[in-house]
N, C-alpha and C positions, 0 to 999 in steps of 0.2 A: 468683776467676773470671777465666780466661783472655778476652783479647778474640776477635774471630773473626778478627780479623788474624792474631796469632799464633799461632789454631789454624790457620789456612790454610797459614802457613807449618812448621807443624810437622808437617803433611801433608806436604806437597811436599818435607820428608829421606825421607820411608818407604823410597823407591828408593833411596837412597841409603845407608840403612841396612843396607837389604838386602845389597846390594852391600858396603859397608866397615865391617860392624857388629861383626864381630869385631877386626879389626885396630884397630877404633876402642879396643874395652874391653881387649886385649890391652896396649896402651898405656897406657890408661886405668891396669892394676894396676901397670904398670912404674913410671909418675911416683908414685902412691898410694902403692907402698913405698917408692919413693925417699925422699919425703920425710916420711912416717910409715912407718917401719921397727918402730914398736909393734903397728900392725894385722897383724904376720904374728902374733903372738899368738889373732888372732882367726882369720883365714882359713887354709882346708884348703890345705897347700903343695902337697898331692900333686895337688888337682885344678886347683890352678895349673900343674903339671908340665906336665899332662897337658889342658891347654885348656880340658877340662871348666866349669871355673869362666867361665871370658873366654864360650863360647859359650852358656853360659845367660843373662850378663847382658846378652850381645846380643838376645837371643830376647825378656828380659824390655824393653828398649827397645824395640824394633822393636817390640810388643805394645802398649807405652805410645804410642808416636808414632801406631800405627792405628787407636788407641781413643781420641786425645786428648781428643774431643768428646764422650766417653760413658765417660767412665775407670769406671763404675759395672760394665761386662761383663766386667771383668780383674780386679773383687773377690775372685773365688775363690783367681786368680794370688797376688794382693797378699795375701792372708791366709794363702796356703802358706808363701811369701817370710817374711811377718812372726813367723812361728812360728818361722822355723828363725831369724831375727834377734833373735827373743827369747829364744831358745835358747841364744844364740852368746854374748850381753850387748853388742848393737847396741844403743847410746842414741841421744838427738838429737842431741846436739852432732857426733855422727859425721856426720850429715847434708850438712852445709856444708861438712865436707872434702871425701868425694864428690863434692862438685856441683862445686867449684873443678876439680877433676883433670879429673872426668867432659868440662866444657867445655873444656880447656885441650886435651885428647886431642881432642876432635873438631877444634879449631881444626889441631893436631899433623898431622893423619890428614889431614883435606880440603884443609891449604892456603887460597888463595884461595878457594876453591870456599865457604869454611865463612866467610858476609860477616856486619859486623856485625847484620845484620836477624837472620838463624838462630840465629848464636851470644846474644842477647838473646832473640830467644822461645825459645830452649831454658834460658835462666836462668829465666825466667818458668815454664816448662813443669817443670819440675825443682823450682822453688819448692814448686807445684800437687802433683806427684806425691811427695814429700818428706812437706809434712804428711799426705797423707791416711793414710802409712806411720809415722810419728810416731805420729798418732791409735788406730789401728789396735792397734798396739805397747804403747803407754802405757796402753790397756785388760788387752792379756795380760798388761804387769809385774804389774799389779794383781789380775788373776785369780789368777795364780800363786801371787803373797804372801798374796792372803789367804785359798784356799781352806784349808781344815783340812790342815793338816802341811804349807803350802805354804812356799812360801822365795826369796826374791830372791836371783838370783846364783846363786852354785856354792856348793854344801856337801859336804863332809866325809861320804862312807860307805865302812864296815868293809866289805872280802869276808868275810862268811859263810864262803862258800863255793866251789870250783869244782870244775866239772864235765865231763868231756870225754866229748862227745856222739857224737864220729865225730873218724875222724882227724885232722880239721881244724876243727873247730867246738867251741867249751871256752863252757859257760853259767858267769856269775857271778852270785854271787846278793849285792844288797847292803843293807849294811843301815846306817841313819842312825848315825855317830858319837857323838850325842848322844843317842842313847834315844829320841828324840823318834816322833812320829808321821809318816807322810808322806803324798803327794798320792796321790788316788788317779788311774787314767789311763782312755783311753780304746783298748779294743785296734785294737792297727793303730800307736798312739801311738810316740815314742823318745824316748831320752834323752841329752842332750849332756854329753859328759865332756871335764874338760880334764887334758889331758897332761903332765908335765913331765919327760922324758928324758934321765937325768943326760948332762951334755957338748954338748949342744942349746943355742942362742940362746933360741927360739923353743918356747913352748907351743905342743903340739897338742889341737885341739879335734875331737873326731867323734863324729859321731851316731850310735845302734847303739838297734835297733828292740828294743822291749819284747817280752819271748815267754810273760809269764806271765800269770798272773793278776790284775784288778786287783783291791783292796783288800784285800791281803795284808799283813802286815809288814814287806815286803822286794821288792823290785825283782829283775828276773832279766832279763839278758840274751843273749844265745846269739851268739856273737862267730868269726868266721871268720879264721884263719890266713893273711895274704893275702903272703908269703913264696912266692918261686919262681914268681911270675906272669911268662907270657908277655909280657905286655905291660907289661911295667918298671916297673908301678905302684910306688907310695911304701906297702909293708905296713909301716914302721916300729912305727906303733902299735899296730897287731895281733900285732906277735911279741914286740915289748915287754910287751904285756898275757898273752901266752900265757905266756913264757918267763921273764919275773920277776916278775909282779904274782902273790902269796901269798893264802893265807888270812893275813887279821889287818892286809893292807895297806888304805891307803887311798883313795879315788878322789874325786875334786870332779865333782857333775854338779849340773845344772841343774835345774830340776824338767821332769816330762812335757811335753812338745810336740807337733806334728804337725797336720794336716787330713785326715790319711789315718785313718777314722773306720770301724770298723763302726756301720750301720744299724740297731739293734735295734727299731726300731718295725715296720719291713715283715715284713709276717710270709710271704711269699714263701722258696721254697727260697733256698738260698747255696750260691754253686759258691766255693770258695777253689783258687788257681791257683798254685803257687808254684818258682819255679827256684832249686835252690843253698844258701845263706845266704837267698834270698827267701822262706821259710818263718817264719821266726820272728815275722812281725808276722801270720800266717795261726795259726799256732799260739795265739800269743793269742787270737786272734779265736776258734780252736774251741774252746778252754779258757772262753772266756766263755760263750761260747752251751752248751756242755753245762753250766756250772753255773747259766744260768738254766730249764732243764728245759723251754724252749719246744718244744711240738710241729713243727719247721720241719724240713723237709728241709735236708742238709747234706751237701755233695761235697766231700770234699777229696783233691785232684790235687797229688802234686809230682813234678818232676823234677830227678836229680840224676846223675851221672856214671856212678855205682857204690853198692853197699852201703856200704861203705869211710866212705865222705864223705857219706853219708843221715843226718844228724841228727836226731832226738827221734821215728826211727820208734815203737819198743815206746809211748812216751808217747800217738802219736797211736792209735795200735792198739787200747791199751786205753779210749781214748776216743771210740771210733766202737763197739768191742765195745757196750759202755755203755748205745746208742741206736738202738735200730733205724731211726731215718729217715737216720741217719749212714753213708755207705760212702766209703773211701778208695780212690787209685786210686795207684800207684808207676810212673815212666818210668825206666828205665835207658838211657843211651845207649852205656857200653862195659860192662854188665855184667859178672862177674867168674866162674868156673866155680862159686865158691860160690853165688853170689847166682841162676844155674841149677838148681843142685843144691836150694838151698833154696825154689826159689819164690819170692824174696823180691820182684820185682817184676811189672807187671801189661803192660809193656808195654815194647818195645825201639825204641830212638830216641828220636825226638822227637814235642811233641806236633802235633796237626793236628786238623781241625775234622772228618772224619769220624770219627773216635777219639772228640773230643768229643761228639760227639752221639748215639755209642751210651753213655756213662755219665751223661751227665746227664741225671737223671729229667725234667726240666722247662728248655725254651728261657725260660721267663718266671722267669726267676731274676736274682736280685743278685749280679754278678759281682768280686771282688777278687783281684788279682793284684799278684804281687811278682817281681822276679829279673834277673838280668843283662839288660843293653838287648837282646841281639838274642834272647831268650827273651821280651821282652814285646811288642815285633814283630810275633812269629810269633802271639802268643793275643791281642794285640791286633785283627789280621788275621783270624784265625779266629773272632772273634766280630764283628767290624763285617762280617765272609762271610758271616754267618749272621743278617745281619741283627738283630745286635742295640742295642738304642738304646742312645744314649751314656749317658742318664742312670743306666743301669744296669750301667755299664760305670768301675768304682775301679781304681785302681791307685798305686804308691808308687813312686820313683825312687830306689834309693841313691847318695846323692849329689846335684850340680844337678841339675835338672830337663832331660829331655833332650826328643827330638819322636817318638814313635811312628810316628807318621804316613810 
């Protein structure tokens, strides 16, 4: 239990977080690898590259320091976080590294400014925030290990299979090395694989969203090509996995993870909303819901460039076919003279909230969306336009978490 001293003073950084929050954790990761150079085994380099990483654990402080007196309204946060750390194979002991850098960078950053009073209540406040994530965590190991065909850590599975879905999108299907049984998931869930790149220091670890069915034999995931991006991202993994991961090779993942959940209790329509690659945890979700034969209405809306790079259309097709409360909707934004010719989509550009509102049967629906940040933006926007309540309003980030808003 924090005193009210130190929470008073762990108020009065908020401003200042705001202000130096990233430069703080940008730092933060500089000293953390400096002197554990092991933890880049755990952490995503590319979203290091690319700030991604430093500006969400800004986001996650600055959120911790505003709630210090009610840390209970950032549970949601803290259980996101905790999944993908259970994910990663974040134990305690990693804790108190953390906190050493974490403080040593604010002192690094602030200077003076950061006196012994702050730098103490933010050890205090660190302490606080630290177990509740411990806690948290130490439940999931345990979930994980013992649910049926569960597993600590990373295991050993066969590709099956793979599959290329569209130019750029290859599903792999995998299956347990040892015969054994596996977890089942929740759709919308993923799964963390870890990398090892012959010529590489450093494993890579990434999460890549589930798109099948749960309680099957076998894990499937639908994996995007991310080679030739404008934006100089790190697709090392991704063309590694396309371009020499076989049938009969092997992959280490973790078991299911995630808090980005389909609802099956509310028996209200479901609009699923998806850009790009941000289909694959929407796919599951509709593969779920048609094999539980629920009378619910059911939208599924994606947008994607072109035909070309449209992944697991004929899949979803035949699965709306299937159901008559079921209709899909297709956005093309450069169509192709085929994908004219064919009819193949339902709508040119992008999407927008009067578009929306002539295809879905019902405003009073459960809304989940996936896909590039400025694609969740936009249907972000367009449903807080239309007034729709937040509670009703899912969505998944690939990658850290970023701000809609």
């Amino acid at each position: 239990m924090l005193s009210q001293s130190t929470i008073a003073t762990i108020k009065s950084t908020v401003p200042v977080l705001q202000i130096h929050g990233v430069a703080i954790t940008k730092r933060f990761y500089e000293m953390l690898f400096e002197s554990h150079p092991e933890l880049l085994n755990i952490f995503n380099h590319a979203n290091q590259k690319q700030g991604k990483q430093q500006t969400a654990l800004a986001n996650a402080v600055y959120a911790a320091a505003a709630n210090i007196d009610k840390l209970e309204s950032i549970l949601p946060v803290v259980k996101g976080i905790a999944h993908k750390h259970r994910s990663l194979g974040v134990k305690p002991e990693h804790y108190p590294i953390v906190g050493q850098h974490l403080l040593a960078a604010i002192k690094d950053v602030l200077g003076d400014a950061a006196t012994d009073e702050i730098i103490n209540a933010w050890a205090d406040a660190y302490g606080v925030i630290a177990s509740v994530f411990i806690d948290v965590e130490k439940e999931m190991y345990t979930e994980a290990a013992a649910q049926l065909g569960g597993w600590d850590g990373f295991r050993p599975f066969k590709v099956e299979r793979k599959v290329e879905e569209s130019d750029v999108i290859t599903s792999f299907y995998l299956v347990p090395e040892d015969g054994g049984s596996i977890a089942t998931f929740e759709p919308g869930q993923y799964l963390s694989m870890k990398i090892d790149i012959p010529g590489e220091n450093h494993s890579h670890i990434r999460q890549y969203s589930l798109s099948g069915t749960p309680g099957l034999p076998f894990y499937r995931v639908s994996i995007k090509r991310e080679d030739g991006r404008s934006d100089h991202s790190d697709g090392r993994v991704s063309v590694y996995l396309h371009k020499t991961i076989q049938a009969g090779d092997l992959l280490h993942i973790s078991a299911p993870a995630g808090n980005f959940k389909l609802d099956q209790e509310d028996t209200r329509p479901i609009v699923l909303i998806s850009g790009g690659v941000g289909l694959t945890p929407m796919v599951s979700m509709l593969r779920t819901l048609a094999g539980t034969k629920a009378n619910r209405s059911v939208t599924f809306i994606h947008a994607a460039q072109h035909g070309g790079v449209h992944a697991l259309k004929a899949e979803v097709e035949e699965l709306v076919s299937q159901h008559p409360a079921y209709s899909a909707y297709f956005i093309y934004n450069n169509p192709t003279d085929e994908d004219r010719e064919t009819k193949a989509f339902h709508k040119e550009g992008y999407i927008d909230l009067p578009w929306l509102q002539e295809v879905v049967p019902s405003k009073d629906a459960k809304y989940y969306f996936c896909g590039p940040l400025p694609f969740m933006k936009a249907v972000n926007l367009a449903l807080k336009d239309w007034g729709t309540p937040s509670e009703d309003i899912h969505f998944e980030f690939f990658g850290p978490a970023g701000a809609l808003d």
